[in-house]
N, CA and C atoms as an extended XYZ file, in Angstrom:
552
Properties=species:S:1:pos:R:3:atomname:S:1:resname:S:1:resid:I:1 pbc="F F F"
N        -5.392       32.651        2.366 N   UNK     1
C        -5.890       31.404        1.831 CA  UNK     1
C        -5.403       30.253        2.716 C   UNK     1
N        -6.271       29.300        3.086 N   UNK     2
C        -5.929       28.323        3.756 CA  UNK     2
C        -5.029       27.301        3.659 C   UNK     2
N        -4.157       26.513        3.730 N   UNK     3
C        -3.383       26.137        3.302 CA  UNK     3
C        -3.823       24.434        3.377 C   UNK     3
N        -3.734       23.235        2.395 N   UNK     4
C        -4.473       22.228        2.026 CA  UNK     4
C        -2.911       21.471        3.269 C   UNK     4
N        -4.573       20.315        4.382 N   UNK     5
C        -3.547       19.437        4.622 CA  UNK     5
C        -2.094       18.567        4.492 C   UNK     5
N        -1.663       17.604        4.688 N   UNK     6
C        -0.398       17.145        4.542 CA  UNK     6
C        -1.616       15.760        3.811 C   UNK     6
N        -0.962       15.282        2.219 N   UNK     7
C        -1.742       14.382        1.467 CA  UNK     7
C        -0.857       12.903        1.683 C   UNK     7
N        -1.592       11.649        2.206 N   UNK     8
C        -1.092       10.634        2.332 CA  UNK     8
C        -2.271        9.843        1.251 C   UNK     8
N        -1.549        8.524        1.226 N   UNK     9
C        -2.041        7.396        0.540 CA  UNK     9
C        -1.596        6.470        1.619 C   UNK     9
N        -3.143        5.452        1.924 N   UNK    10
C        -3.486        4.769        2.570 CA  UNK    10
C        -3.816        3.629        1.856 C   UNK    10
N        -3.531        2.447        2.367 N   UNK    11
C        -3.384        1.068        1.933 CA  UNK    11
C        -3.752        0.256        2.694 C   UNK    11
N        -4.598       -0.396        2.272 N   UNK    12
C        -5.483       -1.656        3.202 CA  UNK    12
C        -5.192       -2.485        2.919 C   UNK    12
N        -4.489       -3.681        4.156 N   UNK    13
C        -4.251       -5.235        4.010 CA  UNK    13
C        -5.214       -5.381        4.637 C   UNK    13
N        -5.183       -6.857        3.645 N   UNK    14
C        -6.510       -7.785        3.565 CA  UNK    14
C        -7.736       -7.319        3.126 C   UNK    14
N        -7.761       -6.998        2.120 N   UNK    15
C        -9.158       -6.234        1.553 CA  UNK    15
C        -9.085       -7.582        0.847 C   UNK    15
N       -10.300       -7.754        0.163 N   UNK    16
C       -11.168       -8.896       -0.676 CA  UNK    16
C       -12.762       -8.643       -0.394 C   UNK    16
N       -13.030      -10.015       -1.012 N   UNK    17
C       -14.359      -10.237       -0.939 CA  UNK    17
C       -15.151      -10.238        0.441 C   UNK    17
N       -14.658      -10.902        1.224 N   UNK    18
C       -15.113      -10.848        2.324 CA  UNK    18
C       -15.316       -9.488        2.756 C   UNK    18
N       -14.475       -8.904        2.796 N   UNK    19
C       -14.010       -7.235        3.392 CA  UNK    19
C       -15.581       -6.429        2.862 C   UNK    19
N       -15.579       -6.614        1.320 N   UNK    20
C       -16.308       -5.901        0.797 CA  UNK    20
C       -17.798       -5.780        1.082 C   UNK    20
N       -17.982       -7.163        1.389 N   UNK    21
C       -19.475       -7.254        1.978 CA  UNK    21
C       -19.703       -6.568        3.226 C   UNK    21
N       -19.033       -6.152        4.106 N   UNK    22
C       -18.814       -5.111        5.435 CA  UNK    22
C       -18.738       -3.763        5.256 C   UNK    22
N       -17.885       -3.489        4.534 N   UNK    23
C       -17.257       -2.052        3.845 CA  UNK    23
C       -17.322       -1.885        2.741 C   UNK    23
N       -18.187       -1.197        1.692 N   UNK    24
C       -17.775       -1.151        0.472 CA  UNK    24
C       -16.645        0.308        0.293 C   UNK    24
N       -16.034        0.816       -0.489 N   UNK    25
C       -15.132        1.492       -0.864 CA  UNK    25
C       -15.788        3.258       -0.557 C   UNK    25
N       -17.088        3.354       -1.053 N   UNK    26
C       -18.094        4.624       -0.767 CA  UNK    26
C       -18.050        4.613        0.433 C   UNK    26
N       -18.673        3.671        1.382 N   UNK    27
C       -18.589        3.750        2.569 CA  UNK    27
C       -17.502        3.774        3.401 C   UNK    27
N       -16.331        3.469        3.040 N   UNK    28
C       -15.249        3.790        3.614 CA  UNK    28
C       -14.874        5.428        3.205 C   UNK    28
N       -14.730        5.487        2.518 N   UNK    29
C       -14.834        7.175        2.085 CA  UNK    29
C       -15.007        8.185        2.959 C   UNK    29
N       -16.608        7.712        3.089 N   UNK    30
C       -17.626        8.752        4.341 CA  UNK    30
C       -17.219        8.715        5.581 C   UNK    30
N       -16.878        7.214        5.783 N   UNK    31
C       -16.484        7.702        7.270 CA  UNK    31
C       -14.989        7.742        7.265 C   UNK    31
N       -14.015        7.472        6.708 N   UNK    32
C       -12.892        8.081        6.780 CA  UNK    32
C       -12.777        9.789        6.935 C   UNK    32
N       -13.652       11.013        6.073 N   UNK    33
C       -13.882       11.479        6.193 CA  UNK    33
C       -14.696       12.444        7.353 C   UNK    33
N       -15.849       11.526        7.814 N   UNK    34
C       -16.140       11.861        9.161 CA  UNK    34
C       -15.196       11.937       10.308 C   UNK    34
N       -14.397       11.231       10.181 N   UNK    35
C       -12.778       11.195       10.857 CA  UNK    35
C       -11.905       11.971       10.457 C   UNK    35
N       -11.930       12.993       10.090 N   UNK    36
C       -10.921       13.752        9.231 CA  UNK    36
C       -10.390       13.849        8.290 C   UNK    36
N       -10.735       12.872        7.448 N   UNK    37
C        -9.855       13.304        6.247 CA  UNK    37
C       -10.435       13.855        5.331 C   UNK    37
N        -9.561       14.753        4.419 N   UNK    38
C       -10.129       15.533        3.260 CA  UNK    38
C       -10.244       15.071        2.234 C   UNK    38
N       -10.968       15.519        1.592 N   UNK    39
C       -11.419       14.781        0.284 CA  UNK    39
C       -10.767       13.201       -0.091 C   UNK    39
N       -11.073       12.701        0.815 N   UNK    40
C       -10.977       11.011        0.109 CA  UNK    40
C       -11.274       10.613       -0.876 C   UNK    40
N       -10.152        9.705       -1.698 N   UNK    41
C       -10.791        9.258       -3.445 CA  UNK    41
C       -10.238        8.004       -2.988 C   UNK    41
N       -10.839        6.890       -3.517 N   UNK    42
C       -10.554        5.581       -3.455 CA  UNK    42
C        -9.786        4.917       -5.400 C   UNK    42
N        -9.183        4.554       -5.120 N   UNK    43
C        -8.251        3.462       -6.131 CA  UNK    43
C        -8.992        2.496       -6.551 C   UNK    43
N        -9.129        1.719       -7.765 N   UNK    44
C        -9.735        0.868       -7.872 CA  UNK    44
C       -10.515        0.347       -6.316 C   UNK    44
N       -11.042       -1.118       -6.397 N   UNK    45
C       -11.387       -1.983       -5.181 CA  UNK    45
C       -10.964       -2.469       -3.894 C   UNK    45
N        -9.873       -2.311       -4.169 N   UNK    46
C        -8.617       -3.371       -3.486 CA  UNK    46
C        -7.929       -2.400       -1.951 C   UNK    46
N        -8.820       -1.330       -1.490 N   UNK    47
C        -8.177       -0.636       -0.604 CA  UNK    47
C        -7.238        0.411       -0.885 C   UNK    47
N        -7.153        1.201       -1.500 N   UNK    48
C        -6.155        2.594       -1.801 CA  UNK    48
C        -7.013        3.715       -1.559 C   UNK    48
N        -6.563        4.457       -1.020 N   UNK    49
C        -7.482        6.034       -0.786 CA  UNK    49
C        -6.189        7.154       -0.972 C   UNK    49
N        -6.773        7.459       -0.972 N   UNK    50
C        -6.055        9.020       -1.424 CA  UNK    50
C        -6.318        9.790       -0.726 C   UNK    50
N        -6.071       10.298        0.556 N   UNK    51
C        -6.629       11.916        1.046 CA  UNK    51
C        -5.627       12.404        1.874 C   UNK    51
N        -6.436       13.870        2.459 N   UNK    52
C        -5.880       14.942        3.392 CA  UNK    52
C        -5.872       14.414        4.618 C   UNK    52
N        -5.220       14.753        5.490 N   UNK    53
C        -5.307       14.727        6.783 CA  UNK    53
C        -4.187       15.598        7.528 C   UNK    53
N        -4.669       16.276        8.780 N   UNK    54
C        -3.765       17.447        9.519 CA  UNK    54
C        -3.209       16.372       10.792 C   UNK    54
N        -2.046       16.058       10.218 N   UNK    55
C        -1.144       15.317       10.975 CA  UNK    55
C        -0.005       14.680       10.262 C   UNK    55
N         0.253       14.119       11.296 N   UNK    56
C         1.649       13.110       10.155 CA  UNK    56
C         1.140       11.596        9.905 C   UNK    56
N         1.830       11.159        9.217 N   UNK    57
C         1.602        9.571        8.621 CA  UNK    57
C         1.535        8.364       10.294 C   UNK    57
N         1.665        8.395       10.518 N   UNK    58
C         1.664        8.202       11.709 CA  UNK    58
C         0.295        7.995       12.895 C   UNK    58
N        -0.109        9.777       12.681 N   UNK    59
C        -1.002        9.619       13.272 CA  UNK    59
C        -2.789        9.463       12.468 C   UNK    59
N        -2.289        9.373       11.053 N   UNK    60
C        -3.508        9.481       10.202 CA  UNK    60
C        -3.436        7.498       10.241 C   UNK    60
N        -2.724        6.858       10.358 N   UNK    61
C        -2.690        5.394       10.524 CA  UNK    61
C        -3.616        5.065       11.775 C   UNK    61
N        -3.151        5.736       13.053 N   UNK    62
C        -3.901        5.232       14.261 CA  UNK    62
C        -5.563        6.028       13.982 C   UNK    62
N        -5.811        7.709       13.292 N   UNK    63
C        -7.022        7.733       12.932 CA  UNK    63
C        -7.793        6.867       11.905 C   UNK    63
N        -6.948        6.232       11.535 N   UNK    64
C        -7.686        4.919       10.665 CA  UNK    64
C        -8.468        3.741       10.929 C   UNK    64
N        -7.563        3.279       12.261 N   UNK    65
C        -8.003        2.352       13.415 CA  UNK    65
C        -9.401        2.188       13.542 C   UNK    65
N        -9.674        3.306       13.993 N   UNK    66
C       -11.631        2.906       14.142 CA  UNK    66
C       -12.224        3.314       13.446 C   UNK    66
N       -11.744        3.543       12.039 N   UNK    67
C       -12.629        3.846       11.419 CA  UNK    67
C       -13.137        2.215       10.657 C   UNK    67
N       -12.025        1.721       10.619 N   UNK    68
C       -11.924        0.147        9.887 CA  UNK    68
C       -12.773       -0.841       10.802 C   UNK    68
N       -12.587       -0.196       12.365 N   UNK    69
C       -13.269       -1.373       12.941 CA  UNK    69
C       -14.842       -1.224       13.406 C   UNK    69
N       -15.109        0.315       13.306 N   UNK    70
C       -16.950        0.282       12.907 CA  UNK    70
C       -17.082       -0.465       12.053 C   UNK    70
N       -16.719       -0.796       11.084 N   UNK    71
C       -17.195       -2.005       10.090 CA  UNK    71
C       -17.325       -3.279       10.576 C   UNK    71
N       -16.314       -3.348       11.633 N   UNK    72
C       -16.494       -4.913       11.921 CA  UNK    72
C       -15.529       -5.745       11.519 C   UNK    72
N       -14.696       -4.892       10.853 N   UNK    73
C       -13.154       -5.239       10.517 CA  UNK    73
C       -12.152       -5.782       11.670 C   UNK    73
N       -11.405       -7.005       11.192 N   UNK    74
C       -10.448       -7.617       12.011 CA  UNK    74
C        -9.396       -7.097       12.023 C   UNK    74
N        -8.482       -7.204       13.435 N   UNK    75
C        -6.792       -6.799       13.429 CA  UNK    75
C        -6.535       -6.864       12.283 C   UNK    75
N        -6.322       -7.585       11.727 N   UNK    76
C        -5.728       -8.318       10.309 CA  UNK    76
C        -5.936       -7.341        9.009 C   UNK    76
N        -6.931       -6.457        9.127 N   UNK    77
C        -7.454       -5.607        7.958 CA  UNK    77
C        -6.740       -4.072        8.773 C   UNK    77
N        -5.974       -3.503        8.245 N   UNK    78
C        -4.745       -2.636        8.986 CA  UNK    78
C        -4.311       -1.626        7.642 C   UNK    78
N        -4.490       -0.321        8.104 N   UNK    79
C        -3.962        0.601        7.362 CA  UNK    79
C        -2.717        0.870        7.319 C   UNK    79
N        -1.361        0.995        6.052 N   UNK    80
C        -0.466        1.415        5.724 CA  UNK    80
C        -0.597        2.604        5.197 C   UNK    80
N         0.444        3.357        5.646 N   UNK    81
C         0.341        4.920        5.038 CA  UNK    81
C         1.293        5.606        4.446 C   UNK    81
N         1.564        5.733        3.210 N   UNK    82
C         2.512        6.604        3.039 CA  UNK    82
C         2.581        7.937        2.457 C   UNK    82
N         3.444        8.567        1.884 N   UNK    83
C         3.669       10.246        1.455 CA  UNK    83
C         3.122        9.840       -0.128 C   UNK    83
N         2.671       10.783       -0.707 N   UNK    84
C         2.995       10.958       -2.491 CA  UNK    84
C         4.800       11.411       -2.760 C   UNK    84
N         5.133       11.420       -1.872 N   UNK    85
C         7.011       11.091       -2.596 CA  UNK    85
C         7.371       10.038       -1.765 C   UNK    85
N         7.223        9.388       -1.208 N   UNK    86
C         7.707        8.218       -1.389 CA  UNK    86
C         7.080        6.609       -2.314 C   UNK    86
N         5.795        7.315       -2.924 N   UNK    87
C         5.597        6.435       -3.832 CA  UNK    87
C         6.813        6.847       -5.184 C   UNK    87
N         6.302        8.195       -5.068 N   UNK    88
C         7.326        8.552       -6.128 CA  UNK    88
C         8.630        8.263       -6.347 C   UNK    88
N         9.464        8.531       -5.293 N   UNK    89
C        10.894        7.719       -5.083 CA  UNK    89
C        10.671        6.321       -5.645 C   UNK    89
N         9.636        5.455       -5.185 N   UNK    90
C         9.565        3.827       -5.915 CA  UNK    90
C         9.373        3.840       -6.908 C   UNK    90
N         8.474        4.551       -7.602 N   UNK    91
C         8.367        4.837       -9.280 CA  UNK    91
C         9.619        5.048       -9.723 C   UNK    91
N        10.116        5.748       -9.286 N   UNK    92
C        11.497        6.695       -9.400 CA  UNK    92
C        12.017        5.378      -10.244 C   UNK    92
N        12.618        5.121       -8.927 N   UNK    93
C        13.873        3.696       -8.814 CA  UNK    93
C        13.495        2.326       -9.634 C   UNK    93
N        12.433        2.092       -9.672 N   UNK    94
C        12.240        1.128      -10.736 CA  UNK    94
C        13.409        0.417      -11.065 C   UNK    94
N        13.742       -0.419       -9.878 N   UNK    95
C        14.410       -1.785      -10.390 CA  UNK    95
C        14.093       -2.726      -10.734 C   UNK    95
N        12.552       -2.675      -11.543 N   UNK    96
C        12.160       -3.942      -11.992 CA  UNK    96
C        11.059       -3.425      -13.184 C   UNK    96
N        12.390       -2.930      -14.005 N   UNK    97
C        11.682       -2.333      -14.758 CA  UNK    97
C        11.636       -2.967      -16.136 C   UNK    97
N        12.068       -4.207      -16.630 N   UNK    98
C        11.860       -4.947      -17.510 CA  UNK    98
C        10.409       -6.005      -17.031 C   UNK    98
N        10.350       -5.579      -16.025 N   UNK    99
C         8.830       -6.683      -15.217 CA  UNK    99
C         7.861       -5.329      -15.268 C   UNK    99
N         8.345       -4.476      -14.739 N   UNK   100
C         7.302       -3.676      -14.606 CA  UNK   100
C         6.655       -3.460      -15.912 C   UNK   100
N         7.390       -3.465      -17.323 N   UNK   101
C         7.191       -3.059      -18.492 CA  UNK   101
C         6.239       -4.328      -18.793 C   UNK   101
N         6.976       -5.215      -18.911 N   UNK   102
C         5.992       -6.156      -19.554 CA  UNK   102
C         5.140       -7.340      -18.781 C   UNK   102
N         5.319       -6.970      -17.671 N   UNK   103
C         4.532       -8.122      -16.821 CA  UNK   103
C         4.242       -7.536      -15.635 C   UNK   103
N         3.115       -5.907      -15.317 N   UNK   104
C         3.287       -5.469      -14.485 CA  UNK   104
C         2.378       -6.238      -13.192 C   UNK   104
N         1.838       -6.836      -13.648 N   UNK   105
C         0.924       -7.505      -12.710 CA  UNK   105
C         1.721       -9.360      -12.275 C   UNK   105
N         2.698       -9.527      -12.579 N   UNK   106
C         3.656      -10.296      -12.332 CA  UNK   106
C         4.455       -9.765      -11.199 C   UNK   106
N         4.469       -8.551      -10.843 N   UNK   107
C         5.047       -7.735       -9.997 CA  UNK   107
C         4.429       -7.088       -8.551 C   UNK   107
N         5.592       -7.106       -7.809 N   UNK   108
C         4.719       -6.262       -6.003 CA  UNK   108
C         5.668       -5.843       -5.861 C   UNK   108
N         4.736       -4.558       -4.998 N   UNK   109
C         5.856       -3.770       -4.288 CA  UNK   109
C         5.301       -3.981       -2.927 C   UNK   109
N         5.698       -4.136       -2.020 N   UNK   110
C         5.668       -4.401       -0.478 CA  UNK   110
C         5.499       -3.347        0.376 C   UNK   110
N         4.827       -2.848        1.166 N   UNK   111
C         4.892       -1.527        1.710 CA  UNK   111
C         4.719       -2.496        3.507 C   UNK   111
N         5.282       -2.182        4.381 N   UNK   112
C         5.397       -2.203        5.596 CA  UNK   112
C         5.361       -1.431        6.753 C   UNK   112
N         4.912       -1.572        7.661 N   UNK   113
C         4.101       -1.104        8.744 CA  UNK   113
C         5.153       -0.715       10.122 C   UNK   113
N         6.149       -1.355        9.816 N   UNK   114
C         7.000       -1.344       10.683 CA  UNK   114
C         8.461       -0.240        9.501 C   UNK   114
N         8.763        0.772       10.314 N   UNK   115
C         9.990        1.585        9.802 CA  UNK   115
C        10.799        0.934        9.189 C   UNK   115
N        11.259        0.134       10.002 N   UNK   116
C        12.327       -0.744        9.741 CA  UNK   116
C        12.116       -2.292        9.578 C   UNK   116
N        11.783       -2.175        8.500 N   UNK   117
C        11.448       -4.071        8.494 CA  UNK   117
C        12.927       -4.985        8.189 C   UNK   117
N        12.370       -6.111        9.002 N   UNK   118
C        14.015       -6.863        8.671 CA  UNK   118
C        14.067       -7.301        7.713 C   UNK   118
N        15.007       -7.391        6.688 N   UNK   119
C        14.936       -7.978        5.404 CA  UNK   119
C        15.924       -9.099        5.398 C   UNK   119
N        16.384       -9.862        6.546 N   UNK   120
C        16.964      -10.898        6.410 CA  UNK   120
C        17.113      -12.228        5.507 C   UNK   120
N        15.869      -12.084        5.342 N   UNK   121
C        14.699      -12.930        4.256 CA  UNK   121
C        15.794      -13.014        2.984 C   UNK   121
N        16.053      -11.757        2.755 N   UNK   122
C        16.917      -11.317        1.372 CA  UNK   122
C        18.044      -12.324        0.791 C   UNK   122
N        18.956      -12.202        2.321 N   UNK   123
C        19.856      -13.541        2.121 CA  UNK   123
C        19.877      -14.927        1.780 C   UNK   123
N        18.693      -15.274        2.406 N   UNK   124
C        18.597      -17.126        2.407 CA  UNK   124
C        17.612      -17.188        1.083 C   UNK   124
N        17.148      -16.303        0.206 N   UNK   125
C        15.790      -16.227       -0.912 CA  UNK   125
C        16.570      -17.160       -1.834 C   UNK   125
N        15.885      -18.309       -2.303 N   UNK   126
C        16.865      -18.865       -3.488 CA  UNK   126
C        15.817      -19.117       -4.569 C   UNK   126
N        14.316      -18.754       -4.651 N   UNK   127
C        13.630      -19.048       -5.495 CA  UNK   127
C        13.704      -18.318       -6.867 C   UNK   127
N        13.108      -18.204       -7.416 N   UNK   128
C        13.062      -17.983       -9.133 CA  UNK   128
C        12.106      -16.555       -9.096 C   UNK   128
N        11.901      -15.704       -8.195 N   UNK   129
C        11.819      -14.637       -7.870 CA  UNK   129
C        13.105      -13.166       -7.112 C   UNK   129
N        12.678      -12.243       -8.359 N   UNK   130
C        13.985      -11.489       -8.010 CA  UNK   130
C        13.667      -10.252       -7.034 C   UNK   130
N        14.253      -10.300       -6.176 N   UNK   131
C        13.858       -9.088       -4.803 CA  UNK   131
C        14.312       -8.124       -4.699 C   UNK   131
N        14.304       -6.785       -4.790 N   UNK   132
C        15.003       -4.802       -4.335 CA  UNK   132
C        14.681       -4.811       -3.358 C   UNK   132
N        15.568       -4.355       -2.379 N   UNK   133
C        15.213       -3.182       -1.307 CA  UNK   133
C        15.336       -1.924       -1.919 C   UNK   133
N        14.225       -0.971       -1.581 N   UNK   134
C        14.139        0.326       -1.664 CA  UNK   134
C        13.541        1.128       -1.016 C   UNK   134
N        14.411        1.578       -0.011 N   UNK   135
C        13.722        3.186        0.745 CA  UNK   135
C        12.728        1.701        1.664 C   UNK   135
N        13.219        0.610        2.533 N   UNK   136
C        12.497        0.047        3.434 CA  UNK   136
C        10.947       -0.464        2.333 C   UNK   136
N        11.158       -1.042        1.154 N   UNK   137
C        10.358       -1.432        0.547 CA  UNK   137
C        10.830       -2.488       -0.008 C   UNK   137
N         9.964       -3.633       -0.477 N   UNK   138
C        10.627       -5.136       -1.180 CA  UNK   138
C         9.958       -4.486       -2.743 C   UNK   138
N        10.387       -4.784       -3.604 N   UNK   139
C        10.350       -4.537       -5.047 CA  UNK   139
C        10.045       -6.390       -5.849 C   UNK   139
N         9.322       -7.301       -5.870 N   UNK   140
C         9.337       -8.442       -6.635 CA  UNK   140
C         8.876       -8.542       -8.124 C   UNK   140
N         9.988       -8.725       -8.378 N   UNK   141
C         9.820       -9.654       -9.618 CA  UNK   141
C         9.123      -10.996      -10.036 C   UNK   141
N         8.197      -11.643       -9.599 N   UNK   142
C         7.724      -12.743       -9.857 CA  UNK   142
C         8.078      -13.662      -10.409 C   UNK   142
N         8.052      -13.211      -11.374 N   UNK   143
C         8.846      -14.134      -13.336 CA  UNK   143
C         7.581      -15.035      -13.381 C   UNK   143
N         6.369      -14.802      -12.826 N   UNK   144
C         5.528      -16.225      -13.247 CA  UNK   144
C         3.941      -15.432      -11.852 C   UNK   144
N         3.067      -16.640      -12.683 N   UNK   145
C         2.074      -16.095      -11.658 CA  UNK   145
C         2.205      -15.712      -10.517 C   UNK   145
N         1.705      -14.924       -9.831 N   UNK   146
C         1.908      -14.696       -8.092 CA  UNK   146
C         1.370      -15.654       -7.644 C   UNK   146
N         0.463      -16.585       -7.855 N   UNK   147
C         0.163      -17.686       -6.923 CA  UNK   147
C         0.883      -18.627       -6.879 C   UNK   147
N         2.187      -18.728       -7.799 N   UNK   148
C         3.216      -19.690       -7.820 CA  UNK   148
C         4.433      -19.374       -6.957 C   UNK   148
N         4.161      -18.403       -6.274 N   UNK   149
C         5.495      -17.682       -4.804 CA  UNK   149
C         4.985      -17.848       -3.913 C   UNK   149
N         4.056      -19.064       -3.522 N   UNK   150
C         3.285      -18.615       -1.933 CA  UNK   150
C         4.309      -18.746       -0.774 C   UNK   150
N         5.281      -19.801       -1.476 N   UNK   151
C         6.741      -19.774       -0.692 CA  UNK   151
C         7.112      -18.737        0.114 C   UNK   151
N         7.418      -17.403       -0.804 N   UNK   152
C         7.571      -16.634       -0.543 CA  UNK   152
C         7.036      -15.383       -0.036 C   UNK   152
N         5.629      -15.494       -0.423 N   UNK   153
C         4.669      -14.470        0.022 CA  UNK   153
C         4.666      -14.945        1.844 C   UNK   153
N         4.387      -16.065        1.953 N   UNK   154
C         4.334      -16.263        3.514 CA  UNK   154
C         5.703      -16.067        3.934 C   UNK   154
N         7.086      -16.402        3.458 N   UNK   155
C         7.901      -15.837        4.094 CA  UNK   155
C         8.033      -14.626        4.504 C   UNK   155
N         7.593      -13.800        3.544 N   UNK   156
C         7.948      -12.189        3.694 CA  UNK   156
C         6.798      -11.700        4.798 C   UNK   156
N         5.760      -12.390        4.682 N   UNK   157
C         4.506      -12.277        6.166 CA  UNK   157
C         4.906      -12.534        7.302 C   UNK   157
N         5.797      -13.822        7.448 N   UNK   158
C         6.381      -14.245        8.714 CA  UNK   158
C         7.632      -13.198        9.394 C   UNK   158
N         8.244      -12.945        8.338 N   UNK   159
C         9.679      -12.680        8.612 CA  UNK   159
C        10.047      -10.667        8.506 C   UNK   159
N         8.807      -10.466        7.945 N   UNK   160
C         9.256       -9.048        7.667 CA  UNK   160
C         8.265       -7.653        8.236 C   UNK   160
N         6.950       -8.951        9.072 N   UNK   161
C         5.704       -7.745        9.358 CA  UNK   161
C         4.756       -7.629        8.768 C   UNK   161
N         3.634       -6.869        9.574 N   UNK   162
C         2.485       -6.802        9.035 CA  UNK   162
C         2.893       -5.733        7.665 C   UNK   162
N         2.376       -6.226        6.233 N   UNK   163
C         2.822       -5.436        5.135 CA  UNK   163
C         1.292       -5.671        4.057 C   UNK   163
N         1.426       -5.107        3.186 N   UNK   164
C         0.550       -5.196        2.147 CA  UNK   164
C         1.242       -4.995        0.957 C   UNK   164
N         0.795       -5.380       -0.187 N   UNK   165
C         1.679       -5.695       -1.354 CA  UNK   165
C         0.420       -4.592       -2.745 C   UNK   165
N         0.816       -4.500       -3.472 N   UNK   166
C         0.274       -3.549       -4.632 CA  UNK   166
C         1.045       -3.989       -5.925 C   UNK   166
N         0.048       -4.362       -6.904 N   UNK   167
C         1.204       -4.999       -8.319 CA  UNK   167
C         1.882       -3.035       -8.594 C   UNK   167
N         2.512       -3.308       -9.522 N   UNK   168
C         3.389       -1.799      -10.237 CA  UNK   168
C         2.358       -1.217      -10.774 C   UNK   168
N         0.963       -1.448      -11.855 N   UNK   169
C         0.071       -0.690      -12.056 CA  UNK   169
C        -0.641        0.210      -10.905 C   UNK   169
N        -0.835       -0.642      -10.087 N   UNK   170
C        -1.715        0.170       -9.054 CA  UNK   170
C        -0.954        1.502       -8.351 C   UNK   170
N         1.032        0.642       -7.852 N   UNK   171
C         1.451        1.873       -7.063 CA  UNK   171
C         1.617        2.736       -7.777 C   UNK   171
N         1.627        2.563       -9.468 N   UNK   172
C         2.778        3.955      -10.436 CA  UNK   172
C         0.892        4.870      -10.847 C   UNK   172
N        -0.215        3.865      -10.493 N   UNK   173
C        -1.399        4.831      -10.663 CA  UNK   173
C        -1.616        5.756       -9.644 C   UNK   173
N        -1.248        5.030       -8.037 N   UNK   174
C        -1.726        5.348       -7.139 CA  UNK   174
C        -0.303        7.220       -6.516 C   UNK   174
N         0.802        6.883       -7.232 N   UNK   175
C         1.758        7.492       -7.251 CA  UNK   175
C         1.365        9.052       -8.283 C   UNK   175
N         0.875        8.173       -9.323 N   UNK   176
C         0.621        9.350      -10.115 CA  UNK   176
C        -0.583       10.592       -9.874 C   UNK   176
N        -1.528        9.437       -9.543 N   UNK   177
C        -2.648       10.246       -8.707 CA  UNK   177
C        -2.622       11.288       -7.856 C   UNK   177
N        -1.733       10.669       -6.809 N   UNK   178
C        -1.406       11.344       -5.364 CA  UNK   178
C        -0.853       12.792       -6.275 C   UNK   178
N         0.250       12.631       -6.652 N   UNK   179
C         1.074       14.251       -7.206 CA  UNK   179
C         0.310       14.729       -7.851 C   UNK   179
N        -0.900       14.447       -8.994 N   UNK   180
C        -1.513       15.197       -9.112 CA  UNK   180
C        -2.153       16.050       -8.550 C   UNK   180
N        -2.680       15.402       -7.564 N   UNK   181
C        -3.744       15.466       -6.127 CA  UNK   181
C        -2.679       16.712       -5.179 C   UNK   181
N        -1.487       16.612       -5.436 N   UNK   182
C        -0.645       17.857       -4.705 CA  UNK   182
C        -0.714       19.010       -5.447 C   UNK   182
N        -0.447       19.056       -6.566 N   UNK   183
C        -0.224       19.919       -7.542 CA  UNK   183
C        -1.807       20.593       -7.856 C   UNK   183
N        -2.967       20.118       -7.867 N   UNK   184
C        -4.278       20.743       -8.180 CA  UNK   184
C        -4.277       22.381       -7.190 C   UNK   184
């Protein structure tokens, strides 16, 4: 019996409206797929896929590359990739788990493109937002709309790398998904 690829979850910065009129989510699918990957499932709207691919995280990121830019997609619209256990580890750890409970969409988790992102940021943060490192991930607490941190959202853009952010519903769906998606 054949043995099922290595399963990543893929994450698109800068998806929106704009994006969508270029790429819809089906169509990213197909040709992600035409590119190798196995059975692709997409996450709500917002850029999450789910699939196979015979390689490492790594190199299923750079097979991502053109698949984003047949669309017509800018630098700026960039695949993040990670394992179904290391979402899990973030589920895991849940240090923001009185936000996550009741204000999960008050909440991001940060995923970054770079191994090692600098989190210098961490030190000088004095706003009314509470920050985790975990496993090279930012964990926020908001305490209030996300459009009321732009402070901080552009800091963490400037200072920490190309990253993409996911409220706690999406990663603990997109987490839960994935292990299912191992376990079938």
């Amino acid at each position: 019996m054949p043995s099922s690829p290595p399963l990543y979850v893929i994450l698109l910065r800068a998806i929106g409206p704009a994006t969508h009129r270029l790429m819809s989510m089906a169509q990213w699918r197909e040709a992600a797929e035409r590119a190798g990957f196995v059975a692709p499932e997409t996450l709500v709207n917002t850029g999450n896929m789910i699939a196979g691919f015979e390689g490492t995280a790594a190199a299923a990121r750079k097979a991502m590359e053109p698949v984003l830019r047949h669309f017509g997609l800018g630098e700026n619209v960039a695949a993040i990739v990670r394992t179904p256990a290391q979402l899990r580890r973030l589920v895991k750890a849940d240090p923001i788990a009185d936000a996550a409970q009741n204000r999960p969409a008050e909440t991001g988790v940060y995923f970054f493109a770079a191994a090692k992102p600098d989190f210098g940021l961490i030190k000088e943060h004095d706003g009314p937002e509470a920050i985790h490192i975990v496993a090279d991930h930012l964990m926020v607490d908001f305490s209030q709309d996300v459009a009321q941190s732009g402070k901080l959202i552009r800091k963490i853009d400037r200072l920490c790398g190309l990253n993409t952010a996911r409220n706690w519903n999406t990663t603990r769906k997109l987490a839960e998904r994935a292990t299912a998606r191992e376990k079938a």
